[in-house]
TORLO-922304 format. One record per residue (C-alpha): x, y, z. Coordinates in steps of 0.25 Angstrom, whole numbers, plus 5000, padded with zeros to 4 digits. Each point is the difference from the previous one (the first is absolute). Layout:
SITE      x      y      z
SITE      X      Y      Z
...
***
This chain:
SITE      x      y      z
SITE   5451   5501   5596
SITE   5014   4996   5003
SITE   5012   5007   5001
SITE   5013   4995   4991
SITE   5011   5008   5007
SITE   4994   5001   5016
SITE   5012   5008   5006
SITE   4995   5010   4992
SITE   4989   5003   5007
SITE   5009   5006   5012
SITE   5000   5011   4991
SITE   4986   5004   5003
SITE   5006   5005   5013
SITE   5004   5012   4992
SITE   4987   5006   5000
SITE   5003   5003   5015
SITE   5008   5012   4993
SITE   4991   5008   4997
SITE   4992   4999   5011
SITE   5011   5003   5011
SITE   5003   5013   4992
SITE   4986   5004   5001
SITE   5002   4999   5013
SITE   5012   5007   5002
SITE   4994   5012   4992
SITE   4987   5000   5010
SITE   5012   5003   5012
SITE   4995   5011   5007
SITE   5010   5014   5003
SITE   4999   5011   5008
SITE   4991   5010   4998
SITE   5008   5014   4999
SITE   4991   5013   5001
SITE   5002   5009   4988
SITE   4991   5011   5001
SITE   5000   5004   4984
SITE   4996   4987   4996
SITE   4989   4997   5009
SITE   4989   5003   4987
SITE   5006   4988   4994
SITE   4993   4992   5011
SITE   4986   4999   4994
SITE   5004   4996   4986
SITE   5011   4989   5006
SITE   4987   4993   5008
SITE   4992   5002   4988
SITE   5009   4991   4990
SITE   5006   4990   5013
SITE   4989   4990   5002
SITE   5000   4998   4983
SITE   5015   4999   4998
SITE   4999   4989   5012
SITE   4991   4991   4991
SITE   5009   5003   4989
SITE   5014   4996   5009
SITE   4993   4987   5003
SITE   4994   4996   4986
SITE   5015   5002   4993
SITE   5005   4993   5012
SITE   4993   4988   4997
SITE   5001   5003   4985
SITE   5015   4999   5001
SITE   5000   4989   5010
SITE   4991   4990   4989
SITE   5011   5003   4990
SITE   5010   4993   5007
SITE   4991   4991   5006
SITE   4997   4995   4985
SITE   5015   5001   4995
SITE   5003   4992   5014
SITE   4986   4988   4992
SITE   5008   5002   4988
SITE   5012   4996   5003
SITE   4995   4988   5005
SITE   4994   4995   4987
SITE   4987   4996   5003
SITE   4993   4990   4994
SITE   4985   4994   4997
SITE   5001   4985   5003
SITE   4988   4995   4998
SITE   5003   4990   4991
SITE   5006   4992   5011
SITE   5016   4998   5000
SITE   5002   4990   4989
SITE   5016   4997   4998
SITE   5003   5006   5013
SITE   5010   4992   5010
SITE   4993   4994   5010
SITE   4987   4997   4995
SITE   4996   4986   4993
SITE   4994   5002   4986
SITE   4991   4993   4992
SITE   5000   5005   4983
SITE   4992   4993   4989
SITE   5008   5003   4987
SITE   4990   5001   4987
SITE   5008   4999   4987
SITE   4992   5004   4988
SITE   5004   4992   4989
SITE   4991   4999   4992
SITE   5000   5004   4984
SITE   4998   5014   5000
SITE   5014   5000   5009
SITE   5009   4996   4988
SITE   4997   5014   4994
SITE   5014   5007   4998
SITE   4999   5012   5009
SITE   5008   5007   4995
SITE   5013   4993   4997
SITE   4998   4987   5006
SITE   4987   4992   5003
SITE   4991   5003   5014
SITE   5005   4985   5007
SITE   5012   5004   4999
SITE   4999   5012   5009
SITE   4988   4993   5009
SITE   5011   4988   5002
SITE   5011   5013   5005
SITE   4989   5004   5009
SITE   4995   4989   5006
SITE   5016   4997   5004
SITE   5000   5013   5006
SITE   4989   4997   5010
SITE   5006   4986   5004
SITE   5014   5006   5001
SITE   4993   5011   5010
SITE   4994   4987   5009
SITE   5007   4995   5012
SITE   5002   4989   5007
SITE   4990   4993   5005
SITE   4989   5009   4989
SITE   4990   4990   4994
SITE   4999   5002   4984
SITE   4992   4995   4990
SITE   5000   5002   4984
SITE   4987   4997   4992
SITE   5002   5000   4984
SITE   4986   5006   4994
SITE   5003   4987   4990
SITE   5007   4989   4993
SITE   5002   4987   5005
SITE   5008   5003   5013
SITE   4993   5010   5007
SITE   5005   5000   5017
SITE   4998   4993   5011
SITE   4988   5008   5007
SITE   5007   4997   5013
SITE   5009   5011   5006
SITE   5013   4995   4999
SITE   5011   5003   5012
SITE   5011   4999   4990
SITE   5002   5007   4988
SITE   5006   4988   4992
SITE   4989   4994   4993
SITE   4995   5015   4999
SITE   5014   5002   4992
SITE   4997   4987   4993
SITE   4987   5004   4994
SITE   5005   5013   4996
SITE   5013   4995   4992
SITE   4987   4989   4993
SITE   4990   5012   4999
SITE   4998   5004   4985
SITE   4988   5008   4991
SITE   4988   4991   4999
SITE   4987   5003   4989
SITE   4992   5001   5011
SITE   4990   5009   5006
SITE   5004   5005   5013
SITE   4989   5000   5012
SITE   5006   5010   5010
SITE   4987   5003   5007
SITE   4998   4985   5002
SITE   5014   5000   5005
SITE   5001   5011   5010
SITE   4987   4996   5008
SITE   5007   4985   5000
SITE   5013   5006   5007
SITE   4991   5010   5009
SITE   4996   4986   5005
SITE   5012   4994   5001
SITE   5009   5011   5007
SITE   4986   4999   5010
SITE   5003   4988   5004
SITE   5015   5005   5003
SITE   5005   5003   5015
SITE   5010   5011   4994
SITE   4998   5013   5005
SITE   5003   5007   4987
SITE   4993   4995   4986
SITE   4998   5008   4988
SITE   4998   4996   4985
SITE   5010   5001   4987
SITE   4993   5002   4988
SITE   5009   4999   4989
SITE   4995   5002   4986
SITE   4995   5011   4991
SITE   4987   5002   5003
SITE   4992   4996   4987
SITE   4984   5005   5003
SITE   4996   4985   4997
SITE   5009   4994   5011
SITE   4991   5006   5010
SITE   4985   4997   4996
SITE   4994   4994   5012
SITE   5008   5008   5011
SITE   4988   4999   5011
SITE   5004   5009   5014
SITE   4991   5003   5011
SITE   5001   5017   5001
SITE   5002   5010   5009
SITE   4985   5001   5003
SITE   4999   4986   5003
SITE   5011   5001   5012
SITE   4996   5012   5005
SITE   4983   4993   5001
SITE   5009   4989   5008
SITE   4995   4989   4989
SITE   5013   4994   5003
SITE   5006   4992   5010
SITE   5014   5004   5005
SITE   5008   4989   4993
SITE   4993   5005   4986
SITE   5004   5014   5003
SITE   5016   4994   5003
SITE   4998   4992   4988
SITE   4995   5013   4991
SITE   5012   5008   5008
SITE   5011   4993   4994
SITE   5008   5008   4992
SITE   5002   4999   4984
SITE   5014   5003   4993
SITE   4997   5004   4984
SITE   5014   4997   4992
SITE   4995   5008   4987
SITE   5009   4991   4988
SITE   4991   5010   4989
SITE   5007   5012   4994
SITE   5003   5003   4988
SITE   4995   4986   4989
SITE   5007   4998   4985
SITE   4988   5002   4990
SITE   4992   4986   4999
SITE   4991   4992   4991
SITE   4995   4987   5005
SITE   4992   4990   4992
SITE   4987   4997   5009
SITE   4994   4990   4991
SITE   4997   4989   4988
SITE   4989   4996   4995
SITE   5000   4989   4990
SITE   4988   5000   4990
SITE   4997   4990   4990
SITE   4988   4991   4992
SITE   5004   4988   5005
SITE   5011   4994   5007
SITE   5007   4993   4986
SITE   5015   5002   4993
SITE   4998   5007   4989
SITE   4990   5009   5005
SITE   5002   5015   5002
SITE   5004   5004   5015
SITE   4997   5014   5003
SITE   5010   5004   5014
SITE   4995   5016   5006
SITE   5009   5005   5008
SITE   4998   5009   5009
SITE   5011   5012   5003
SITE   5000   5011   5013
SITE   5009   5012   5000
SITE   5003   5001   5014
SITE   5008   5012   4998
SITE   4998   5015   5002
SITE   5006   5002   4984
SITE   4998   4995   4988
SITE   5007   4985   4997
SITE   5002   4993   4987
SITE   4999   4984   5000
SITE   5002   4988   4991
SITE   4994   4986   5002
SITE   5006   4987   4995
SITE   4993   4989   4999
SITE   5005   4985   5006
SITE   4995   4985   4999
SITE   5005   4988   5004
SITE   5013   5008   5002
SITE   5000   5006   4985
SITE   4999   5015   4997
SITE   4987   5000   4989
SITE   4998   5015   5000
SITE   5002   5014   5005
SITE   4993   5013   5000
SITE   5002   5012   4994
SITE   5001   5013   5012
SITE   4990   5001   5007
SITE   4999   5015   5006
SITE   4993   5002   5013
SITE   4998   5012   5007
SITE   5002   5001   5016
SITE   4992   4991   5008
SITE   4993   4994   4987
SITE   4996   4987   4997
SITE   5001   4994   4985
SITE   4997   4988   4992
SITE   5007   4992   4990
SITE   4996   4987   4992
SITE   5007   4987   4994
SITE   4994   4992   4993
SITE   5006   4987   4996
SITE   4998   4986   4998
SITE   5006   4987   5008
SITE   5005   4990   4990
SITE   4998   4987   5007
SITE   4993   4996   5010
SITE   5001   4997   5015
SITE   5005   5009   5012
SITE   5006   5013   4997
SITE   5005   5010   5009
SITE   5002   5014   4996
SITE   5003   5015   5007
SITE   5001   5014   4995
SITE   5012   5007   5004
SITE   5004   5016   5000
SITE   5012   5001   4992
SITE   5011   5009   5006
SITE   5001   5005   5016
SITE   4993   5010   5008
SITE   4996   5003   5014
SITE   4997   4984   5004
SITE   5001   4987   4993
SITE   4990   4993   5008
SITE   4989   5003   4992
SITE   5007   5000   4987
SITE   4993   4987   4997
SITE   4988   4991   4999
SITE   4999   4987   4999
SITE   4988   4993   4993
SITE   4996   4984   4997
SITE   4991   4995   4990
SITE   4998   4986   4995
SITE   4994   4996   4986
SITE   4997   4987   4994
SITE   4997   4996   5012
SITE   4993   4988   4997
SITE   4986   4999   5006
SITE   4992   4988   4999
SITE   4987   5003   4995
SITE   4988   4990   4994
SITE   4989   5001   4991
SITE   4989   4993   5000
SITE   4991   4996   4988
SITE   4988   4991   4998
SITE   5007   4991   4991
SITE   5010   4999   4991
SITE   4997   5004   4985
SITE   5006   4993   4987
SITE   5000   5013   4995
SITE   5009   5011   5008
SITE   4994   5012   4996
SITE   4986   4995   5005
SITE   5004   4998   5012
SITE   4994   5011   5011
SITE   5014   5003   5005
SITE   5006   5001   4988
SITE   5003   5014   5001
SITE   5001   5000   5016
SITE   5013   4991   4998
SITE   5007   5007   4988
SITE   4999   5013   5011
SITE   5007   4991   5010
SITE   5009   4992   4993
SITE   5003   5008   4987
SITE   5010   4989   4995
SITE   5012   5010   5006
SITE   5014   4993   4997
SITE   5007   4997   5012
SITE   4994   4999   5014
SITE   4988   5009   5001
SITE   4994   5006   5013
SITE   4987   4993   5001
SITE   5001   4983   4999
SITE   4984   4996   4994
SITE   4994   4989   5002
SITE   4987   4996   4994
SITE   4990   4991   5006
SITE   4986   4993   4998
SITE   4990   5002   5010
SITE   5000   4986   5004
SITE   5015   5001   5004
SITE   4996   5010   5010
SITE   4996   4989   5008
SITE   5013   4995   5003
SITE   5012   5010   4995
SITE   5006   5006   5013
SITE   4995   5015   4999
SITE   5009   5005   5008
SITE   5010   5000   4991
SITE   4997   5010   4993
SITE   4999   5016   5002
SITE   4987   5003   4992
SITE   4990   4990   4994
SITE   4993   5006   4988
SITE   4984   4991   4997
SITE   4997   5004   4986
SITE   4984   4996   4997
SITE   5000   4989   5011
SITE   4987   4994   5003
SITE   4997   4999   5014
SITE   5010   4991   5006
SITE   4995   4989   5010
SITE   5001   5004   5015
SITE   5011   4991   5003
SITE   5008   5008   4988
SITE   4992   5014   5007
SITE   5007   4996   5015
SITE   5014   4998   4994
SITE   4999   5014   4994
SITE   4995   5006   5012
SITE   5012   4993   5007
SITE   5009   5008   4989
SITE   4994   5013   5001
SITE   5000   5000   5016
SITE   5016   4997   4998
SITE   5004   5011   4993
SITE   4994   4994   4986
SITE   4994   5010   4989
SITE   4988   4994   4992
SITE   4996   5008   4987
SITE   4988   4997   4994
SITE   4999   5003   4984
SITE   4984   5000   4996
SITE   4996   4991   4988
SITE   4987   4990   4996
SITE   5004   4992   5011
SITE   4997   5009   5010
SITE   4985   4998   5007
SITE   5000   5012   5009
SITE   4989   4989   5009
SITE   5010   4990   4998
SITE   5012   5010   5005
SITE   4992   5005   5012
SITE   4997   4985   5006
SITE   5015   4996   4996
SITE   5004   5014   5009
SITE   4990   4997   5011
SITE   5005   4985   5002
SITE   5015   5008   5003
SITE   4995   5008   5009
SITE   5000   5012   4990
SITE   5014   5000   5000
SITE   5000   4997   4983
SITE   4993   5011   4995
SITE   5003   5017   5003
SITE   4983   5002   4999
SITE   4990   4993   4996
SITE   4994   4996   4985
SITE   4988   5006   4993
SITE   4998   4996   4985
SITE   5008   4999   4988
SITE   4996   5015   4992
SITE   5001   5001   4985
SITE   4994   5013   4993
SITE   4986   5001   4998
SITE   4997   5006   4985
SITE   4990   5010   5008
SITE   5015   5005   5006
SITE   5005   5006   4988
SITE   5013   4994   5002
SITE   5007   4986   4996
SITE   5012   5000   5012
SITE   5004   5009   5010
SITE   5015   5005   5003
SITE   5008   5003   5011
SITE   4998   5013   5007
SITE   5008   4999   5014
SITE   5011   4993   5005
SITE   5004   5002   5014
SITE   5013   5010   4999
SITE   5004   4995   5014
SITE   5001   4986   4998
SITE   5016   4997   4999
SITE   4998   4991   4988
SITE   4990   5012   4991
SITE   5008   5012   5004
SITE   5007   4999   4988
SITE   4990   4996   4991
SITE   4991   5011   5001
SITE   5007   5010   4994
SITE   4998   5001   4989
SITE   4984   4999   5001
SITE   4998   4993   4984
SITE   5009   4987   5008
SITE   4988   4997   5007
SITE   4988   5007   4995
SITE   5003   4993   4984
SITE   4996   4985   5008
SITE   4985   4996   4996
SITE   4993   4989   5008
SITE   4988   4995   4991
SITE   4996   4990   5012
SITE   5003   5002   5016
SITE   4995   4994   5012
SITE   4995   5010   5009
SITE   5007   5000   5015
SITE   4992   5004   5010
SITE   5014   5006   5008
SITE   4989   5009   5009
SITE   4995   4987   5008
SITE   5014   5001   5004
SITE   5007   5012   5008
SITE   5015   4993   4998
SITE   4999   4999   4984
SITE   5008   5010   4994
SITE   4996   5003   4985
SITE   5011   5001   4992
SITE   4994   5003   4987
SITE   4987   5006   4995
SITE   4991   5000   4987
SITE   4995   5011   4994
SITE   4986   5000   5006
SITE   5006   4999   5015
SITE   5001   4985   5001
SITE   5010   4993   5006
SITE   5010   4992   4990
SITE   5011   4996   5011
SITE   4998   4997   5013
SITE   5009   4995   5012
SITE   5000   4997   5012
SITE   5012   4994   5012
SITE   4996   4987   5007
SITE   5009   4996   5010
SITE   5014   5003   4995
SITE   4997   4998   4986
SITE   4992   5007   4991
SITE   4988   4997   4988
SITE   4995   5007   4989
SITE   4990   4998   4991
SITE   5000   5006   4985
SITE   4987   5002   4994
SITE   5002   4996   4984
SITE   5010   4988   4994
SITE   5015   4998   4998
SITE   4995   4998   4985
SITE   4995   5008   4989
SITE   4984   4995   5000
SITE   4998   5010   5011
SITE   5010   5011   4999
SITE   5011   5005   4992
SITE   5008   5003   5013
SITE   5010   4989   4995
SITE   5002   5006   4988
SITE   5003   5014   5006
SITE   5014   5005   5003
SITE   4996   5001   5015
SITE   4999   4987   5002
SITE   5014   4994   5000
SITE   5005   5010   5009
SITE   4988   4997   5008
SITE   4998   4987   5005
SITE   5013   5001   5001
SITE   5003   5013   5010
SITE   4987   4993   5006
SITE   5009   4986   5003
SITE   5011   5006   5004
SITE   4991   5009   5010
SITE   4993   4988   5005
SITE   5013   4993   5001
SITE   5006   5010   5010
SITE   5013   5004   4992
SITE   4998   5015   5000
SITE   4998   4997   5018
SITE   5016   4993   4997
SITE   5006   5012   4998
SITE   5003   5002   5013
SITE   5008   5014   5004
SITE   5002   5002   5013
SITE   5010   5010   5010
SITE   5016   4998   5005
SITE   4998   4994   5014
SITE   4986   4994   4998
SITE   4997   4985   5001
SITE   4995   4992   4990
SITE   4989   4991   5003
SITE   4994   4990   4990
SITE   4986   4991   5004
SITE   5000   4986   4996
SITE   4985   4997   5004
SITE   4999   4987   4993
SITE   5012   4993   5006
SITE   4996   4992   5012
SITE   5014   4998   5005
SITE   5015   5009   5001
SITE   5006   5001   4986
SITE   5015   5004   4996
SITE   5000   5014   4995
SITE   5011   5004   4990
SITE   5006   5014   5003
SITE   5008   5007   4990
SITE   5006   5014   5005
SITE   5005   5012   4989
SITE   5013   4995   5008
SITE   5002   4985   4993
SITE   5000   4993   5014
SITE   4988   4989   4998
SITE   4992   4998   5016
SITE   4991   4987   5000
SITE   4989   5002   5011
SITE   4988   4994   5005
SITE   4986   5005   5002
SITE   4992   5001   5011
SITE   4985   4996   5003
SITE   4990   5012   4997
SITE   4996   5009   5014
SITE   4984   4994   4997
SITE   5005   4985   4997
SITE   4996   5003   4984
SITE   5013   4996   4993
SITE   5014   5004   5001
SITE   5008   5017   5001
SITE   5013   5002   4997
SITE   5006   5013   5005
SITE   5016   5006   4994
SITE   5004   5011   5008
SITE   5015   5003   4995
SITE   4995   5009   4988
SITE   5009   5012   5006
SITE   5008   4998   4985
SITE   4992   5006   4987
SITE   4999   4992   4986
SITE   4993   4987   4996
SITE   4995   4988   5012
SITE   4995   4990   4994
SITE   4992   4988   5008
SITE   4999   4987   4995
SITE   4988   4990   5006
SITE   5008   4986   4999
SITE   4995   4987   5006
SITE   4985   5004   4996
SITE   4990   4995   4991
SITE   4998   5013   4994
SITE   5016   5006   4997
SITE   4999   5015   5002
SITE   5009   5011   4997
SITE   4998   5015   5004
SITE   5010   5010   4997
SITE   5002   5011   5011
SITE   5004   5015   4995
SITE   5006   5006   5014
SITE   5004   5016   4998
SITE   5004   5012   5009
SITE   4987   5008   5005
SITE   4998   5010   4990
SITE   4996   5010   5011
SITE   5017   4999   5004
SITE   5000   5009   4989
SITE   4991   5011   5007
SITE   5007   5015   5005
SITE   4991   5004   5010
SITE   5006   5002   5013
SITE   4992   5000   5013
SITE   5001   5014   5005
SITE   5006   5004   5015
SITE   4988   5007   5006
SITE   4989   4989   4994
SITE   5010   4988   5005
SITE   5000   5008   5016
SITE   4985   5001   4998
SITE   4997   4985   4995
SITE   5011   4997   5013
SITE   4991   5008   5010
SITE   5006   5002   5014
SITE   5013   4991   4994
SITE   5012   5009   5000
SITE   5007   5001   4987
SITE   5014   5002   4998
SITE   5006   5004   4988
SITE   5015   4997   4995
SITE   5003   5011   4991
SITE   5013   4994   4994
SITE   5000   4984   4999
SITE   5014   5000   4997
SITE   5005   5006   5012
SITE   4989   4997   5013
SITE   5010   5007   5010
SITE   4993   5011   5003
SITE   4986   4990   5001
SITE   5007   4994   5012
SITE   5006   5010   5006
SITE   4985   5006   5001
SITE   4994   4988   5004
SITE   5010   4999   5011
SITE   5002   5014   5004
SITE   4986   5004   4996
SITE   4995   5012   4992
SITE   5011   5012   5004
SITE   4993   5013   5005
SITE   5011   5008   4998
SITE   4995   5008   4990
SITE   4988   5003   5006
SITE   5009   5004   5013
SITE   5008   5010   4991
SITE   4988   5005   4995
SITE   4995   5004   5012
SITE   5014   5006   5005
SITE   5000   5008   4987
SITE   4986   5005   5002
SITE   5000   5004   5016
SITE   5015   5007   4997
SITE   4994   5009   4989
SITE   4988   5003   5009
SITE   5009   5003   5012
SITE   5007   5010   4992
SITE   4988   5007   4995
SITE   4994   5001   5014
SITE   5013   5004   5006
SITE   5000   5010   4990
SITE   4986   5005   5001
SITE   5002   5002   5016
SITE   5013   5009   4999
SITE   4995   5017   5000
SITE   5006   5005   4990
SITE   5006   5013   5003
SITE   4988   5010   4994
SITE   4991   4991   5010
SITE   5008   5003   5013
SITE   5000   5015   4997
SITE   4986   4999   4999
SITE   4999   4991   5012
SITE   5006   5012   5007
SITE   4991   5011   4996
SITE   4988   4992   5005
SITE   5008   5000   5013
SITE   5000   5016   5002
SITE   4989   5009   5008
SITE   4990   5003   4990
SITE   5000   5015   5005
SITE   5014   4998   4993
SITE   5003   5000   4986
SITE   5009   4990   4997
SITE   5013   5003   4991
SITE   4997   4994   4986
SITE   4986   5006   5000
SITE   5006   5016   5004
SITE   5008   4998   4987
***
């Protein structure tokens, strides 16, 4: 405790009062003989020794009050958050400025920043000279020097350049940093500023030793100094403008083509405690295509709403849903998505020979699929080879190779296919008279079983005994991304007949994954991943001797959703956070290409890549994504060109309205003392209690108030009333006497 006005205390001195006039009152007088009163006597010693006690308890009752008035006076203090701001003493404060999404809510007439910006001023205004300062941003691509700075210049200077990122904020992660920092600091005061408005999810992970643990002496005395520093909370949250963010966009679609329908979900979040009303437009490649009607959500809600469109040419284009109109933040009022179509992939299949007549061919229908004589560029680029070309066309070329009724190729041609699969090659096998399931399992065992998902059995055809003349279709694997919108509904697939199938042995195999199953259990197709790349073997033909697959409407969408799949499109829609790099691995590429970087800005970056951390290929890492919309990276100088669209948005937990409560924040802190800022516009009184301490005045004048009334009612209760000295009097007389009152 210290004492704000000392001088004061000289005042205490008064309490000597009451004491010297308690003696004065014990002064002793003559003693004068008066014969009529000597029956007083016996009840005068009776009551002296009680009203003694009494005397003495008021003197010292009295005494304490001014003794306390004397305390008050002086404004007492707690100090035990040390003397921060006070002359004399070198301080040491780490500034955490929140600026992350959630802070440009408008709250309520102008956005949080803005506040947190007036208060963060406040405190450097209050430093002195020679105070050391740092300012640490939550996020964006400035974020503070993590050294404490003796001038507040280039804490000035980040301030004026410190704006609302889409960022998450860390704060947990960022105290314990500046606990370790001001450690490191010779100032005798430290302390910690948070400035923010608290958001629940800013604080997952706060991790602090407890009371129990300093009190067991499980930690040393640095760690208790360290836990000891205190903590400023500058609370920006008050009362927010109603909000509705759009969290997310899913894009759905067959396949990745112009003309084909594109089903955009959009997923809404009331963030409000009323009901709101929005509207959503719909934009691509800088075009508005088309809006929504209102959508009506009611407080804390979520909602969805769909476009669907079509993209009427192909290549790159790059799309967002916005939130017409305004509301409490324009942060999340848009999302950004990227798709490309028509993407020309490279794709090759390969038949036994080439037949005079087309139709006879067993790809026949395997290429009108994937090449359905589109006008204009199409997505896929087919290729059809013999089996004998596959000795010496480069494989790796190409995305997918598709053998349709191959015989068994030679070893040499089996090693160059095993090269391709290992490097991210797919291999699809297509079932037919060729295939010798002996023959297949001697080609597979020459690669190293590399060729095949599992191994061959036989070639099965229904036996009269049977009943039956063909089986169909009764599962296909709802999981697998290229099926899951093929089984719905069930006649798609369960319509496709298989007179002939060779019969996959996919248990002698715990990788193969069966895709598709017969109705008596049997596996129909199987895959496998080998390396980087993946096989699959389909169990009947490509033609219409085996099946009537090729003649069903599942089979176009298909082989087709299944080349796209193996060709890793859907895995180039790449959606990623504000403020999170983005990586891309060359494996194949033995040496540093240039990589293209096209920003949502306009400005184009040309970098380099840099050799993988295992020596297996090239990485390339981006890191200024702190803007939202559409990067774009294009592989240039390689053999395999490469573009991947990038769609970077604001986290969508920004949008979140829980705020960490007081009590649970003290308890996740431990023995770290809190201090709360109750108006972030105006920290005057913050720093005068962090200077001065916490006042005990009040409970000084408390204490006045309560010993005066108690003073009174024990004064009172020790005076006789009248009635009681009378009586006092008779009990003084000879009993032989009657006394007065009791003769009448």
């Amino acid at each position: 405790m210290t004492f704000l006005e000392l001088p004061f205390l000289l005042a205490a001195l008064a309490a000597a009062i009451p004491v010297i006039l308690h003696m004065i009152n014990r002064q002793k007088v003559k003693d004068l003989p008066f014969p009529t009163l000597r029956f007083l006597k016996i009840s005068v010693e009776k009551t002296r020794r009680r009203k003694q006690i009494h005397d003495v308890f008021l003197m010292l009752l009295r005494a304490a009050v001014l003794v306390l008035i004397a305390f008050g006076l002086a404004k007492p203090t707690v100090t035990h958050l040390g003397t921060l701001l006070a002359g004399g003493a070198r301080a040491a404060v780490v500034i955490i400025l929140d600026n992350s999404a959630s802070m440009g809510m408008i709250d309520p007439q102008r956005p949080r920043f803005d506040v947190a910006l007036g208060a963060a001023r406040q405190v450097l205004d209050e430093l002195g000279d020679g105070d050391l300062v740092a300012l640490w941003l939550t996020g964006g691509p400035v974020r503070g020097e993590e050294r404490l700075e003796r001038s507040q210049e280039k804490v000035l200077q980040l301030l004026g350049e410190a704006r609302v990122s889409y960022q998450r904020a860390n704060l947990a992660q960022l105290v314990q940093r500046a606990r370790e920092v001001l450690a490191a600091s010779t100032a005798v005061n430290k302390q910690i500023y948070v400035i923010s408005d608290f958001q629940a999810l800013s604080w997952e992970g706060l991790q602090n030793p407890g009371q129990s643990a300093a009190e067991e002496g499980q930690l040393t005395e640095e760690q208790l100094k360290t836990l000891r520093i205190p903590v400023i909370c500058v609370d920006c949250n008050r009362a927010p403008k109603p909000n509705v963010a759009i969290q997310r966009v899913t894009l759905e679609t067959a396949v990745p083509v112009a003309g084909v329908p594109v089903k955009a979900i959009v997923d809404l979040f009331n963030a409000a405690t009323v009901p709101q009303s929005a509207v959503l437009e719909l934009h691509v490649d800088g075009t508005k295509i088309a809006a929504s009607p209102a959508i009506n959500l009611p407080p804390g809600a979520t909602a969805k709403h769909e476009f669907s469109f079509a993209f009427e040419r192909g290549g790159l284009h790059r799309g967002e849903v916005r939130l017409a109109g305004s509301d409490g933040s324009t942060l999340d009022n848009r999302r950004f998505f990227a798709m490309e179509v028509d993407q020309g992939i490279p794709v090759a299949i390969v038949k036994p020979a080439r037949h005079e007549i087309p139709y006879l061919e067993d790809t026949y229908y395997l290429e009108l699929a994937l090449a359905p004589g589109k006008e204009g560029q199409w997505a896929l680029q087919v290729s059809t080879l013999t089996a004998g070309e596959l000795a010496s066309e480069p494989l790796e070329k190409y995305k997918v190779i598709y053998c349709v009724n191959l015989p068994a190729p030679s070893e040499e041609i089996a090693q160059r296919l095993r090269s391709y699969v290992e490097r991210r090659g797919n291999l699809v096998w297509f079932s037919g008279e060729n295939v010798k399931p002996e023959a297949y399992n001697l080609m597979n065992q020459q690669a190293g079983g590399t060729l095949l998902p599992a191994p061959l059995l036989e070639v099965r055809t229904p036996a009269p005994p049977d009943g039956r003349d063909s089986w169909h279709i009764a599962q296909l694997d709802k999981q697998y991304p290229a099926f899951k919108a093929l089984v719905d509904p069930p006649s798609l697939y369960t319509s496709v007949l298989a007179y002939k199938h060779v019969v996959i042995d996919a248990g002698a195999s715990p990788a193969a994954r069966i895709l598709a199953r017969l109705d008596d259990g049997q596996p129909l197709i199987v895959e496998r991943e080998v390396g980087q790349g993946k096989v699959i073997f389909i169990g009947t033909g490509a033609h219409v001797g085996w099946t009537n697959l090729p003649l069903r409407p599942i089979f176009l969408p298909l082989v087709a959703r299944l080349t796209f799949h193996l060709a890793g499109v859907e895995h180039q829609r790449y959606d990623t956070l504000a403020g999170t790099p983005l990586e891309l691995a060359l494996p194949e590429e033995p040496a540093p290409v240039s990589i293209e970087v096209l920003p949502p800005g306009g400005e184009t970056f040309r970098l380099r890549s840099h050799s993988a951390p295992d020596g297996k290929g090239q990485v390339f890492r981006y890191e200024n994504t702190y803007e939202p919309g559409v990067y774009v990276l294009r592989v240039l100088d390689s053999s395999r060109p490469l573009q991947v669209p990038y769609s970077v948005n604001v986290d969508p937990d920004e949008a979140l309205p829980e705020k960490i409560d007081r009590q649970q924040l003290q308890q996740q802190f431990g023995i770290t003392p809190l201090v709360w800022a109750d108006d972030p516009e105006d920290l005057s009184s913050t720093f005068k209690s962090l200077r001065e301490g916490q006042s005990l005045w009040g409970l000084f004048l408390t204490a006045v108030l309560v010993a005066l009334v108690f003073e009174a009612l024990v004064s009172n209760r020790l005076t006789p009333k009248p009635e009681q000295q009378a009586k006092a009097l008779s009990t003084g007389l000879p009993r032989g006497r009657p006394a007065p009152a009791a003769a009448a």
